[in-house]
matplotlib code that plots the C-alpha trace (Angstrom):
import matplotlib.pyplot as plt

x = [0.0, 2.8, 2.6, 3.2, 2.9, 4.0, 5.6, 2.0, 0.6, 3.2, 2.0, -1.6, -0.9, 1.5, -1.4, -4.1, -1.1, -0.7, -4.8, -4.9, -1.4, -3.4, -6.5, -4.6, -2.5, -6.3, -7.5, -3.9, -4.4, -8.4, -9.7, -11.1, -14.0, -13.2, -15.7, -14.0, -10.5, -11.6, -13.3, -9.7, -7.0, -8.2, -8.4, -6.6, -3.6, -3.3, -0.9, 1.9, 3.4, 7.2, 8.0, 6.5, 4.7, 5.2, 8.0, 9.7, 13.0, 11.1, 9.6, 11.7, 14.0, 12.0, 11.9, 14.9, 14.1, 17.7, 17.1, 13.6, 10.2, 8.6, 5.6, 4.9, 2.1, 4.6, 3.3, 6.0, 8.6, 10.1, 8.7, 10.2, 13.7, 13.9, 13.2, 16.6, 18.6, 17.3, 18.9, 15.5, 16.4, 13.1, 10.8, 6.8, 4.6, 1.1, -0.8, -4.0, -2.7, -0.7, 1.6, 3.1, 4.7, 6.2, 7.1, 9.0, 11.5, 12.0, 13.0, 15.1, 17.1, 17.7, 19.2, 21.9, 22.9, 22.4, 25.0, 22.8, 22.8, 21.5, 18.4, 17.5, 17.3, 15.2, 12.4, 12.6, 9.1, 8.3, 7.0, 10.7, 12.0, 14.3, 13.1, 16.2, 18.4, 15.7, 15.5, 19.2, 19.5, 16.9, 19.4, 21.7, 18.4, 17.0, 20.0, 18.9, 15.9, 15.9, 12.2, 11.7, 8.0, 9.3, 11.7, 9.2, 7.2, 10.0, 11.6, 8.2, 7.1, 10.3, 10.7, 7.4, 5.4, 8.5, 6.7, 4.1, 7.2, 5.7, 2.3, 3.2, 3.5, 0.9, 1.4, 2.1, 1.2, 4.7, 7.6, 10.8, 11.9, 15.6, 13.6, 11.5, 13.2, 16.9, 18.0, 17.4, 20.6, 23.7, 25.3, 22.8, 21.9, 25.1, 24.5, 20.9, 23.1, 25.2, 21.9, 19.2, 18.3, 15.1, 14.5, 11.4, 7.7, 4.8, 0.9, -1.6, -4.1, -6.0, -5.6, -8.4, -7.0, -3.6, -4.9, -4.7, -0.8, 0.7, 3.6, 4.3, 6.0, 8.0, 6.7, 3.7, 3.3, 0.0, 0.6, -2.6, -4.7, -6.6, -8.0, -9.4, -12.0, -15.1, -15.8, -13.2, -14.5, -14.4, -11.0, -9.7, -11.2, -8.6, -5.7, -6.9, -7.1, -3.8, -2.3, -3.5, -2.7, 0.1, 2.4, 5.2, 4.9, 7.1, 5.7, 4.7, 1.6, 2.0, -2.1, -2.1, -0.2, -2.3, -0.9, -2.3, -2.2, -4.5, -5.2, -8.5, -9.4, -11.9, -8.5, -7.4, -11.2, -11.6, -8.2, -9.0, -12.3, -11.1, -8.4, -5.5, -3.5, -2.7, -0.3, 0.3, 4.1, 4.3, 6.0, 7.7, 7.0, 10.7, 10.0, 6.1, 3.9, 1.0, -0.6, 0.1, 2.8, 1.9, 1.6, 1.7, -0.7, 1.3, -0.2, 0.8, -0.3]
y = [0.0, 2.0, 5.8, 6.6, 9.9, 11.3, 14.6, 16.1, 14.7, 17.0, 20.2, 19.6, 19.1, 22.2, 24.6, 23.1, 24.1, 27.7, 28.1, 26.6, 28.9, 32.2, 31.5, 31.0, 34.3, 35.6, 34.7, 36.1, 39.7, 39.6, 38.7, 35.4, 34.5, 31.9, 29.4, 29.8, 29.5, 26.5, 24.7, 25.7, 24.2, 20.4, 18.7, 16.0, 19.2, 20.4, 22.9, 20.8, 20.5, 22.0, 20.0, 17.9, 18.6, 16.0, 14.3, 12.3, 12.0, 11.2, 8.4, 6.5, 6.1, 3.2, 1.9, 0.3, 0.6, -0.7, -3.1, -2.8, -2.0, 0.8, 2.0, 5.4, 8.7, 11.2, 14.3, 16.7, 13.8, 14.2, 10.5, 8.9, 10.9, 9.9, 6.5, 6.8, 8.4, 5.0, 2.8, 1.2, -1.3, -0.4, 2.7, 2.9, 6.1, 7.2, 10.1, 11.3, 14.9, 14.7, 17.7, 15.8, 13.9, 16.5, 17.8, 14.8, 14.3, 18.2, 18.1, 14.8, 16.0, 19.2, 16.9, 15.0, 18.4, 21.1, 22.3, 23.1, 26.7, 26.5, 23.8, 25.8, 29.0, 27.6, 26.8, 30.3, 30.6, 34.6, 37.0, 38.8, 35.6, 36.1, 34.7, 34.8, 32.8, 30.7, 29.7, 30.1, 27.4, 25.3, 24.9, 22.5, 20.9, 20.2, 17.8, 15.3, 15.2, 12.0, 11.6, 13.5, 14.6, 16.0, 18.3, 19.4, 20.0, 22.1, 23.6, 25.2, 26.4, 27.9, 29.6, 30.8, 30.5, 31.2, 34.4, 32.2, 29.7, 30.7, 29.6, 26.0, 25.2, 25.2, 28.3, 28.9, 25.0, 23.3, 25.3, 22.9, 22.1, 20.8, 18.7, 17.0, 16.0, 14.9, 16.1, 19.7, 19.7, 20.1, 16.9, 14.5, 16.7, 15.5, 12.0, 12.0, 13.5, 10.8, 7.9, 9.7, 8.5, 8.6, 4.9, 5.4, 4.6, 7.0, 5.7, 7.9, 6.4, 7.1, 5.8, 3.2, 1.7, 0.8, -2.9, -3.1, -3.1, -6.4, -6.0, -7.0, -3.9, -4.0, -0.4, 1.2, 5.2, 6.7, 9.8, 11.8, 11.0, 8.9, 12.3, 13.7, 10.6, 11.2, 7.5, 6.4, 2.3, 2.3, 3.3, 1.2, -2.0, -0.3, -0.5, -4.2, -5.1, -3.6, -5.6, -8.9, -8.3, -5.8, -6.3, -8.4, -10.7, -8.6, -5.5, -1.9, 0.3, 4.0, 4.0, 7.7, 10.7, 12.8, 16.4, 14.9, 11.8, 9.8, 6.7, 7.8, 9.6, 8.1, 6.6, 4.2, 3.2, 2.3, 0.5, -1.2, -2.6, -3.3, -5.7, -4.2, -4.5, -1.0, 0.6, 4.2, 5.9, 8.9, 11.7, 14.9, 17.9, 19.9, 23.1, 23.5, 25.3, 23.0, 21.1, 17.8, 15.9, 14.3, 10.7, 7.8, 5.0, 2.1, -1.6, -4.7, -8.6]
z = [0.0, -0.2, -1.5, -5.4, -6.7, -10.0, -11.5, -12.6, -8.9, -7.5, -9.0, -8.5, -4.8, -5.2, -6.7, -4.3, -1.3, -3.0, -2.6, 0.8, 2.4, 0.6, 2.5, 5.7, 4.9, 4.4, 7.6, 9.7, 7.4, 8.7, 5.3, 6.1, 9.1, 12.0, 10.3, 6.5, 8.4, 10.0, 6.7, 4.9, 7.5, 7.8, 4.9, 2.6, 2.3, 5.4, 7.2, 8.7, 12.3, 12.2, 15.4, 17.7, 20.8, 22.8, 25.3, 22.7, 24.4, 27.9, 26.5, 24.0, 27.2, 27.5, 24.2, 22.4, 18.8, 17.4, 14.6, 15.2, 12.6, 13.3, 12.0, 13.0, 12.2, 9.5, 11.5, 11.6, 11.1, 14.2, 15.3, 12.0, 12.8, 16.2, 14.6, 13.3, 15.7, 17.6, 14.8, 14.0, 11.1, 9.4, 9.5, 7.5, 8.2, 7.8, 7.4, 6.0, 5.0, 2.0, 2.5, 5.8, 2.5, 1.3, 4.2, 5.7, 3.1, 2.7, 6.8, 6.4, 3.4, 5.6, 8.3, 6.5, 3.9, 6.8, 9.3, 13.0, 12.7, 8.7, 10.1, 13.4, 10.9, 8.4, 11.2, 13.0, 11.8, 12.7, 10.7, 10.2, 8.8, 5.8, 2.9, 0.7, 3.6, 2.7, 0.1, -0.2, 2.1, 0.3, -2.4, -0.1, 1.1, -2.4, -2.9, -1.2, -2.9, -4.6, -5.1, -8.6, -7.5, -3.9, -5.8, -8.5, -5.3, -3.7, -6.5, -8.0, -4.6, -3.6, -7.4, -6.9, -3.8, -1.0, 0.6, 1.7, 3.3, 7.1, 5.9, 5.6, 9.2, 12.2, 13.9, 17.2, 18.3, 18.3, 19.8, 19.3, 22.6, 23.5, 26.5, 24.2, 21.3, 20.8, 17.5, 18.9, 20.7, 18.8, 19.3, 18.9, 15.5, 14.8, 15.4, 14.0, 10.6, 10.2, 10.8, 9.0, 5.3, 3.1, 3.0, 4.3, 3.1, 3.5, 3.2, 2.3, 4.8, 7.9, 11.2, 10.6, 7.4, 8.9, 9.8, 6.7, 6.3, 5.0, 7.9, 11.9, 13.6, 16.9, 17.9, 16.5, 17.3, 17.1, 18.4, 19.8, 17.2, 19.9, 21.3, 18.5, 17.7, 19.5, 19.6, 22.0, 21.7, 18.3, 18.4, 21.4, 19.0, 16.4, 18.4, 19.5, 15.8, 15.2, 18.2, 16.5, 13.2, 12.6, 16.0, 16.6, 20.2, 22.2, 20.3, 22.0, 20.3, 21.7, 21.6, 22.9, 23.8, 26.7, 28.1, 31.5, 34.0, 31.6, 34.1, 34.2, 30.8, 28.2, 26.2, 29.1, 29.7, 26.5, 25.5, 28.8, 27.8, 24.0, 26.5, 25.0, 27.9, 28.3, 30.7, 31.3, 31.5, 33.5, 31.7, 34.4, 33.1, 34.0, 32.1, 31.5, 34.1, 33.9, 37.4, 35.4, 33.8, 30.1, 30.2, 27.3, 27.0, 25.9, 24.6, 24.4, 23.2]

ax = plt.figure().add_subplot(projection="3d")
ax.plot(x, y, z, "-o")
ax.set_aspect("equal")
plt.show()
């Protein structure tokens, strides 16, 4: 089920992207309501997440990934990244938005040709951001671009699109932390550097499709996505599905990421009625001023 796109695929999504960055650019210079904003932002191109939001280095202290499968939501690629600065053997992602596509190889080409300084710059998402640094710098980036319809992608937008570059990226959501995420410190950029690559698969698919996969993982990341489904049994039957079909024996499903203690949320009700043996990891908050740390739900055969 893996992901092919062609040349003429790429600028579709590319002229569909131009439309949907203008309307957001609307919105920020007050020429768009709430309700048009909202109908604009999530859809099958949607804004993407620069970084992650979530305790990434907390938790994978308890996972050893080395050698390992990993199946994983593509997101901002920050879960796929950290992936390989884990040495996982091999890595398959998922998303339902197909600029998170785009977006992934863009950001893991940036890695391996970027010094630090270059990568931090080209996510100081402001509004005094310097275009031309950008898209200067875009012209290391763009050699790692193997995949003919990501540079099509990137080359047309950046020739003719870059002043809507800040649009690309949720604003305001994700601030890159150095306590959450490992690459964000100088020396494990380095390492990351010298392990990332661009074998990596992307599937256009929803959360409920991935049963569907023809592949056992050792670690399957679902991110948050738990929260946003209203129907929290449906969901919990997913990830028991998934568990069945799709995980190794000794295999871990991150079923959901909670900014809370979430031994007594909807999620962990559900997962524990669907029997999917799930346990909750405890995650210390040591720079947020929130009453309570974020926590993982994690599931097992």
């Amino acid at each position: 089920m893996n992901f092919e796109n062609t040349k003429q695929n790429a600028i579709e999504d590319l002229d569909k992207t131009v439309k949907l960055l203008q309307s957001i650019k609307n919105y920020a210079d007050k020429k768009m309501t709430n309700e048009e904003y909202e109908k604009t932002i999530f859809s099958r191109i949607s804004p993407v997440y620069p970084f992650t939001n979530e305790m990434m280095k907390q938790y994978n202290e308890y996972l050893d990934l080395k050698d390992k499968k990993v199946l994983t939501v593509t997101s901002s690629a920050d879960q796929a990244i950290t992936a390989m600065f884990k040495e996982a053997k091999k890595i398959d992602t998922f998303d339902c938005n197909k600029l998170s596509y785009y977006h992934m190889f863009y950001k893991l080409s940036a890695i391996k040709f970027l010094c630090y300084e270059s990568f931090i710059k080209l996510y100081s998402i402001d509004k005094d951001m310097d275009i031309e640094t950008i898209k200067n710098i875009y012209q290391h980036i763009r050699r790692g671009l193997i995949k003919e319809d990501v540079k099509v992608f990137w080359d047309q937008f950046f020739k003719h699109h870059a002043h809507l570059y800040k649009y690309l990226f949720m604003d305001g959501i994700c601030t890159p932390s150095l306590y959450d995420v490992d690459f964000l410190e100088k020396e494990e950029y380095y390492i990351t550097k010298e392990r990332v690559h661009l074998d990596v698969s992307f599937n256009l698919i929803g959360v409920y499709k991935l049963f569907k996969l023809d592949e056992k993982y050792d670690f399957i990341n679902l991110s948050n996505i738990m929260n946003y489904d209203l129907n929290k049994i449906n969901y919990a039957y997913l990830v028991k599905k998934l568990i069945d079909n799709n995980l190794e024996e000794n295999g871990v499903i991150l079923a959901n990421y909670d900014w809370k203690n979430a031994e007594k949320t909807l999620e962990f009700l559900a997962l524990d009625q669907a029997k999917c043996n799930p346990k909750i990891l405890r995650l210390e908050k040591k720079y947020k001023k929130q009453p309570d740390d974020d926590s993982v739900i994690l599931c097992s055969k």
